[in-house]
C-alpha positions in Angstrom: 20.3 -5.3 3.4 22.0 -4.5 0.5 21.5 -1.3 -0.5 23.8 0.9 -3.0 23.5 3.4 -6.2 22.6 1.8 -9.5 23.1 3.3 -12.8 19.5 4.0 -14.8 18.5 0.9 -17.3 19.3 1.9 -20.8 20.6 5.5 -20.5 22.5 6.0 -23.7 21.5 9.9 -24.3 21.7 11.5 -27.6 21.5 15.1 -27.1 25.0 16.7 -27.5 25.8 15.1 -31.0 24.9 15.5 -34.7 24.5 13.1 -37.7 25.2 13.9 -41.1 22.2 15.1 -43.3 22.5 12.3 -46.5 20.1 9.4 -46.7 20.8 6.0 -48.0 17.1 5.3 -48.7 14.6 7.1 -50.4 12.4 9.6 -49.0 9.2 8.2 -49.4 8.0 4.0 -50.5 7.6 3.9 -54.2 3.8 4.1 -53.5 2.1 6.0 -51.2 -0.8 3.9 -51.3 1.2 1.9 -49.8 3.0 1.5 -46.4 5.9 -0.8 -46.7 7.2 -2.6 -43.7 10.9 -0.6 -42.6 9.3 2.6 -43.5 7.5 5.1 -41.6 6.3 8.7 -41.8 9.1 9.4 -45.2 11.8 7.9 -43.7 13.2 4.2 -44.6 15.1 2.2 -41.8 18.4 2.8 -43.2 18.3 6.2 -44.1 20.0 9.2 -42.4 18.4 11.9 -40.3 19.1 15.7 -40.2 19.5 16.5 -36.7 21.4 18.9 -34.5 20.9 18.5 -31.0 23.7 20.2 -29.4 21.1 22.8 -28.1 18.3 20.4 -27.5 16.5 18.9 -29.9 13.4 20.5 -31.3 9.5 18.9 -32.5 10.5 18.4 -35.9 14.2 16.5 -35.0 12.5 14.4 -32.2 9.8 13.5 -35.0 12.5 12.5 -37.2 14.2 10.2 -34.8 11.3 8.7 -33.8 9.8 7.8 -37.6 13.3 6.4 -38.8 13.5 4.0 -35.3 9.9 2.9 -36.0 11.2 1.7 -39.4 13.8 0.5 -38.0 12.1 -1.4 -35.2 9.6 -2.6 -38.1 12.3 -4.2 -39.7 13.4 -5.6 -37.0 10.2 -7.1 -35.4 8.8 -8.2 -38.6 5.9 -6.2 -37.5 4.0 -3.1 -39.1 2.9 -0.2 -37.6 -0.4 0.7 -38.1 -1.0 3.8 -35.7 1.2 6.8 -35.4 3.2 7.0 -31.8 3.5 10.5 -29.8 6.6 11.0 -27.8 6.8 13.8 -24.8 9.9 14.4 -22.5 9.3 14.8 -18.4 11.6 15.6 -16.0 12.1 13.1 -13.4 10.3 15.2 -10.5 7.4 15.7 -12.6 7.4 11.6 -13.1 7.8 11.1 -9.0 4.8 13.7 -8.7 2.9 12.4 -10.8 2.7 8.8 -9.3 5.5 7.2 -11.4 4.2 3.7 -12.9 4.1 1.7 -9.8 1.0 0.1 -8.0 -0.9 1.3 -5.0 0.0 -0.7 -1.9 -1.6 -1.4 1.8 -0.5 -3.7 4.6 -1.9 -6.7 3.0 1.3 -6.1 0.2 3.4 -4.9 3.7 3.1 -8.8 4.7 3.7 -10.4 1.6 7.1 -8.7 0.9 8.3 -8.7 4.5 7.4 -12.1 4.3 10.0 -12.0 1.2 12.4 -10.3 3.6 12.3 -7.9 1.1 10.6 -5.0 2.8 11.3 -4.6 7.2 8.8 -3.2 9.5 10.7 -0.2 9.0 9.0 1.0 6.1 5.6 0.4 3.8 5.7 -1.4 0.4 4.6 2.0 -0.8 7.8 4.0 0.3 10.1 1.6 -0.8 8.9 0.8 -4.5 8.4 4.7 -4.7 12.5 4.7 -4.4 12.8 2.0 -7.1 10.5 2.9 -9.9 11.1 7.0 -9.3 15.1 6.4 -9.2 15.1 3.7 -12.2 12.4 4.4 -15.1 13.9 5.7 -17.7 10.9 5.8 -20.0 7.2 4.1 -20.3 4.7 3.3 -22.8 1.0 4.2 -22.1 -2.4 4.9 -24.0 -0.6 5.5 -27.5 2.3 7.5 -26.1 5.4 7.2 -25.3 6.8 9.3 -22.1 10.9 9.9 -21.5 11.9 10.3 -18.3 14.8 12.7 -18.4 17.2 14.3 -15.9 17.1 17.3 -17.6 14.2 17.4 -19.8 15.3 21.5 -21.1 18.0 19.6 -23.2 15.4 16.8 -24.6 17.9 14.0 -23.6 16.3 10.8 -25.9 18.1 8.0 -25.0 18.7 6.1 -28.0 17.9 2.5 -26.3 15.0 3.4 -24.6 13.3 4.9 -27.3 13.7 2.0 -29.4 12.9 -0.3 -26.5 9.1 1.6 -25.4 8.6 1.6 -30.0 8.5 -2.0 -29.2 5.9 -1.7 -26.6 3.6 0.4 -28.8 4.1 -2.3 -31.8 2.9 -4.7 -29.0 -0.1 -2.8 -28.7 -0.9 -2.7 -31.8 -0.1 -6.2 -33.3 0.0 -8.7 -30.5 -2.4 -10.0 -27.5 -0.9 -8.4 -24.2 -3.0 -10.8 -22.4 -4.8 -10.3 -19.2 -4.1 -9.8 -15.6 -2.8 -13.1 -13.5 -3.5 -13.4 -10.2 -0.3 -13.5 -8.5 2.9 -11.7 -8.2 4.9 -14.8 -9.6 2.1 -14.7 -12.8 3.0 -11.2 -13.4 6.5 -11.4 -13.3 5.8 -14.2 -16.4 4.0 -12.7 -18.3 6.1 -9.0 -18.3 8.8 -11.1 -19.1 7.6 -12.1 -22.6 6.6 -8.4 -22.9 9.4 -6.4 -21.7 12.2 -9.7 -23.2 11.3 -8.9 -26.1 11.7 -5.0 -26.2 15.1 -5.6 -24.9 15.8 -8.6 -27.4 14.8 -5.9 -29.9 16.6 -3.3 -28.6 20.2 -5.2 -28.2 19.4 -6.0 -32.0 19.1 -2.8 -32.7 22.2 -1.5 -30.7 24.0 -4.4 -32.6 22.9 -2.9 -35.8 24.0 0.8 -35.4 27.5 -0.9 -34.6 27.9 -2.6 -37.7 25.5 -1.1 -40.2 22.9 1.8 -39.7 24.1 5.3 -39.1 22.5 6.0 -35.8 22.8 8.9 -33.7 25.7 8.7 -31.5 26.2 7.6 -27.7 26.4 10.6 -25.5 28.3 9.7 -22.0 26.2 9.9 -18.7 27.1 10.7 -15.3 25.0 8.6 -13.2 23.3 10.2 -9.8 23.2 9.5 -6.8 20.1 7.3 -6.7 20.2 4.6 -4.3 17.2 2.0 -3.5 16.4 -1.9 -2.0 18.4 -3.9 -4.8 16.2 -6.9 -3.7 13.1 -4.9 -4.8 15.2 -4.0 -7.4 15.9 -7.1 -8.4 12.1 -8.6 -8.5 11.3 -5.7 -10.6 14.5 -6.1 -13.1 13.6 -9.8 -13.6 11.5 -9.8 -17.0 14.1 -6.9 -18.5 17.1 -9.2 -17.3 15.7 -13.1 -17.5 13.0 -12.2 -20.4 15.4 -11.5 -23.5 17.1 -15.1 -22.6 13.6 -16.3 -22.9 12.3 -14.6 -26.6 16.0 -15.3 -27.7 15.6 -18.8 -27.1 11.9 -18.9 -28.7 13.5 -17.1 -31.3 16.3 -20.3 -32.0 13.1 -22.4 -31.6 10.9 -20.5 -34.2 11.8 -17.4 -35.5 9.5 -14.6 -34.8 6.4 -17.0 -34.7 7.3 -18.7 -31.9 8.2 -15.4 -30.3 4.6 -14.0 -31.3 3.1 -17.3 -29.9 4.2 -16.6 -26.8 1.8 -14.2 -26.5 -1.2 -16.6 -26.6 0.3 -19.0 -24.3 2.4 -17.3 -21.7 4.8 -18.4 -19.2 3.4 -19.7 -15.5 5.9 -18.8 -13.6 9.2 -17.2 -13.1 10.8 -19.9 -12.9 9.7 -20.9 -16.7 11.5 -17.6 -17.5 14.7 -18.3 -15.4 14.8 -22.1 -17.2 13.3 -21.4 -20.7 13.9 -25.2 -21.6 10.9 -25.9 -19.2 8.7 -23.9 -20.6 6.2 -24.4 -21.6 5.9 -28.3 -19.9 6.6 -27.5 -16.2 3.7 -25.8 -14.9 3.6 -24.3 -11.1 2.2 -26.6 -8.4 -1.0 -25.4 -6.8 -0.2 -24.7 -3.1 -2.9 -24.3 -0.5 -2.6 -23.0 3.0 -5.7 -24.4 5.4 -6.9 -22.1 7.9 -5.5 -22.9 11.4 -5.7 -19.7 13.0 -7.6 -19.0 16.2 -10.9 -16.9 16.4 -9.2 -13.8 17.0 -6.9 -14.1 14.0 -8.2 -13.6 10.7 -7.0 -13.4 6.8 -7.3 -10.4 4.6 -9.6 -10.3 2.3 -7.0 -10.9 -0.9 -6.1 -13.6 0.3 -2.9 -15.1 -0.5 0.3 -14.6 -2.7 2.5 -16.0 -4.8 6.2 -14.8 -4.5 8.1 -17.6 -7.2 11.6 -18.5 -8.1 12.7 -14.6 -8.8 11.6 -13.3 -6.0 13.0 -16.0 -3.8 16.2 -15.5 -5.5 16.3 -12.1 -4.7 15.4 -12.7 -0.9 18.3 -14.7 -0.4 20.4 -12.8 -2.4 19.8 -9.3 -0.7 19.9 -11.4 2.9 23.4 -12.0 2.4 22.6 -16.1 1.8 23.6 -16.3 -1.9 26.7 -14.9 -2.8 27.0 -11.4 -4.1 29.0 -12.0 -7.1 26.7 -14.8 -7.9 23.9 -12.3 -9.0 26.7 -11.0 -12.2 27.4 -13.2 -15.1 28.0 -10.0 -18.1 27.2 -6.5 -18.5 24.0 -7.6 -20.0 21.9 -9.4 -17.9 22.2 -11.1 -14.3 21.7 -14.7 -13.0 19.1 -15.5 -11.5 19.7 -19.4 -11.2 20.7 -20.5 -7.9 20.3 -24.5 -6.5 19.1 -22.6 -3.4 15.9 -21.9 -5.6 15.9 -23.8 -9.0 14.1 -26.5 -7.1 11.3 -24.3 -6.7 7.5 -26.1 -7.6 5.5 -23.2 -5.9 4.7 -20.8 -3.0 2.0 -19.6 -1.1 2.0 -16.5 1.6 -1.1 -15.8 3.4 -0.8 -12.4 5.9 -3.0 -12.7 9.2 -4.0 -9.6 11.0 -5.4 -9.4 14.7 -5.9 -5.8 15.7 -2.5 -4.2 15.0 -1.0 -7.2 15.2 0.8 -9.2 11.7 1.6 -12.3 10.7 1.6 -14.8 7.9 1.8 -18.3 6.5 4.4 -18.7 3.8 4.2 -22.4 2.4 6.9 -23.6 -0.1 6.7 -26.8 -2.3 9.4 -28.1 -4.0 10.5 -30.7 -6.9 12.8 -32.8 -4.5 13.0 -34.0 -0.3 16.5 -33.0 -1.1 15.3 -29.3 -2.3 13.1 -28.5 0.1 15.6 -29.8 3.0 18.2 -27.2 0.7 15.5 -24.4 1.2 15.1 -25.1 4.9 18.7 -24.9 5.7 18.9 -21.5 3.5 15.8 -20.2 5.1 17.5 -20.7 8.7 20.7 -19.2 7.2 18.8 -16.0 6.0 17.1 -16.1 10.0 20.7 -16.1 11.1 21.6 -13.0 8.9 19.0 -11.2 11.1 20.3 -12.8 14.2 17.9 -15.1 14.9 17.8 -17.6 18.3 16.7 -20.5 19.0 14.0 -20.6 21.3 12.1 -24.3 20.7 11.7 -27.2 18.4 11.6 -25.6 14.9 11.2 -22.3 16.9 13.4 -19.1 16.3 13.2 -15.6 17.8 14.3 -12.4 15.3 15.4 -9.5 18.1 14.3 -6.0 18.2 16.8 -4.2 16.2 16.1 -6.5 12.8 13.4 -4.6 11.0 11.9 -8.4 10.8 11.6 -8.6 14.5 8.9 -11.4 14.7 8.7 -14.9 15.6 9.2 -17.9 13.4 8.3 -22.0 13.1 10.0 -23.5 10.4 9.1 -27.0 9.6 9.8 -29.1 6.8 7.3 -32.1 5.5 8.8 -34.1 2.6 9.2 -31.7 -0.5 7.1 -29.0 1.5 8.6 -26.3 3.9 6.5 -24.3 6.1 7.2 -20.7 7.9 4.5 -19.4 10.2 5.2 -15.8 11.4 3.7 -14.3 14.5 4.6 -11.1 16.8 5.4 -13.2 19.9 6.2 -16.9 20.1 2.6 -17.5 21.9 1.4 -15.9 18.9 2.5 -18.5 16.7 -0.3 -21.4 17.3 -2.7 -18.8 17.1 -2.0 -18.0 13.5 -1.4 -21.6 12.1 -1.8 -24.6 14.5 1.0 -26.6 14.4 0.0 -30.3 13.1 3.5 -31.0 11.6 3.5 -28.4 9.2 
């Protein structure tokens, strides 16, 4: 498993620095009856702020950096404010404590991740997402307030980026349908890729513009830690930030900020629509169903099944050592997430099984081409070699007991579908999903 430190997402601080005290803007609009877009709370988007933070910054210079970015991000967006926005600093221990921004997870999620061999036996889904969001959140957007995660929240470290990047968000709320829950993992990813691609797209125009044209408080250097987490988890959770700019960029070529705000009333599918944004929004996910072949004494949870998608497949392989490590880096901006392993993806489905203690699951691929799916097959043995796997019957492989993915496995591939049925034991296997070719 690839594991390692990563530096924090958008951790440009400004405390240590100080910008000059002129404005090129006036104070207020030219009627205060008015609120004109690229101005907020007396300050326009390209005036300058008075603020000394080489002790910390205090309520009235954190205001002051906020109202200007809202102008700012106004200008930007095309998009007006209507509701003032809060801002607070935590540490990063009170953030942990508090329960971070992640989900709740049981041993129904357990089964659909290790079925992503993305989380072993090892460990709970619960544990290991805790390390990802608690290590990597630099700042969050919730119920009309914006939070800063900081290192050392006695200095008030605002990071310039991720300010500007949760404004967005709140300018979302305000303005633009965040749409409703989907009902898969795959869904998700989509539609937080519109959401969080275009904070980013924002924010890289932004950065863009304090290079070249606003006076903007100044980059301070950061050390990074020592955090380490699962960069496959990692990865799934980076996708919208990473793949979702690409994706309002190129509804941006398309049609300007409309396009991008249409987006938001007919969202991506899939992750895959994300990876490819010149199939969305035509090629829409196949519908994959798993029939229920277990025996009596095997049963599914009461969720039901999952869909994992083209990012999260990507990552599987990646962090299994199947794709290429330097594939996953293309710039310093973004990573690729584009693999032919994958890009043949049509849909998944993974259904966990329990019996007693005992796990397993059902994890049904289709795919646009035979010669896909056979592509997938061969990678999926591949990654069931990484883990030493043997093989112990027709389509029939054996993980050992030091993998954390110790388990048994029946691989089986029917035209442009690819079936894995996991059980404890090899006997175990029939009883979870009766093999009838697939």
């Amino acid at each position: 498993m690839r594991v390692r430190a990563l530096a924090v997402v958008c951790l440009l601080v400004v405390a240590g620095c100080t910008a000059p005290t002129d404005t090129t803007g006036p104070a207020s609009p030219p009627d205060h009856d008015e609120d004109p877009l690229g101005w907020e709370d007396g300050y326009w988007h390209n005036s300058s702020v008075a603020v000394d933070t080489s002790d910390g910054a205090n309520r009235s210079e954190l205001r002051a950096v906020t109202s200007r970015a809202m102008a700012r991000v106004e200008r930007l967006r095309g998009l007006e404010f209507t509701d003032s926005v809060s801002v607070e600093v935590v540490s990063r221990g009170e953030f942990r404590s508090g329960g971070g921004v992640g989900g709740s997870y049981g041993e129904w999620d357990d089964q659909v991740w290790e079925a992503a061999f993305l989380v072993g036996e090892d460990t709970t889904v619960d544990e290991a997402f805790d390390e990802v969001y608690g290590g990597s959140v630099a700042g969050y957007y919730a119920d009309g307030r914006i939070v800063l995660v900081a290192d050392d929240p006695d200095a008030v470290a605002v990071d310039r980026a991720t300010l500007v990047h949760e404004l967005v968000h709140a300018l979302q709320a305000q303005q633009l349908n965040l749409g409703g829950p989907r009902n898969s993992l795959d869904g998700r990813k989509a539609v937080t890729s519109v959401v969080e691609g275009d904070a980013n797209y924002v924010m890289d125009r932004y950065q863009k513009r304090c290079e070249a044209e606003w006076d903007c408080i100044e980059r301070t250097p950061r050390v990074s830690g020592d955090r380490s987490y699962d960069m496959g988890l990692f990865l799934v959770t980076f996708l919208p930030y990473s793949e979702g700019p690409e994706l309002v960029g190129d509804l941006h070529d398309r049609g300007g900020w409309e396009a991008v705000n249409d987006a938001y009333e007919n969202y991506p599918e899939s992750t895959e629509q994300v990876i490819h944004p010149e199939r969305y929004p035509d090629e829409t996910p196949a519908d994959v169903s798993v029939p229920d072949r277990s025996a009596a004494d095997w049963e599914r949870f009461d969720r039901g099944g999952e869909t994992l998608g083209e990012g999260a497949l990507y990552a599987a392989f990646w962090e299994n050592g199947v794709i290429p490590e330097d594939h996953l880096r293309t710039d310093e901006r973004r990573y690729n997430y584009s693999h032919p392993v994958t890009d043949g993806w049509a849909g998944d489905r993974v259904v966990p099984y329990r019996n007693g203690d005992d796990r397993g699951y059902v994890f049904r691929t289709e795919w646009d081409t035979t010669a896909d799916a056979r592509a997938f097959r061969d990678a999926y043995l591949d990654l069931l070699n990484e883990h030493a796997a043997e093989g112990v019957g027709e389509n029939t492989y054996r993980v050992p007991g030091e993998s954390a993915f110790d388990d048994a496995f029946r691989v089986v591939r029917d035209g442009r579908t690819v079936t894995v049925v996991n059980a404890p034991t090899v006997d175990d296997l029939d009883d979870v999903h009766a093999d009838r070719n697939g």
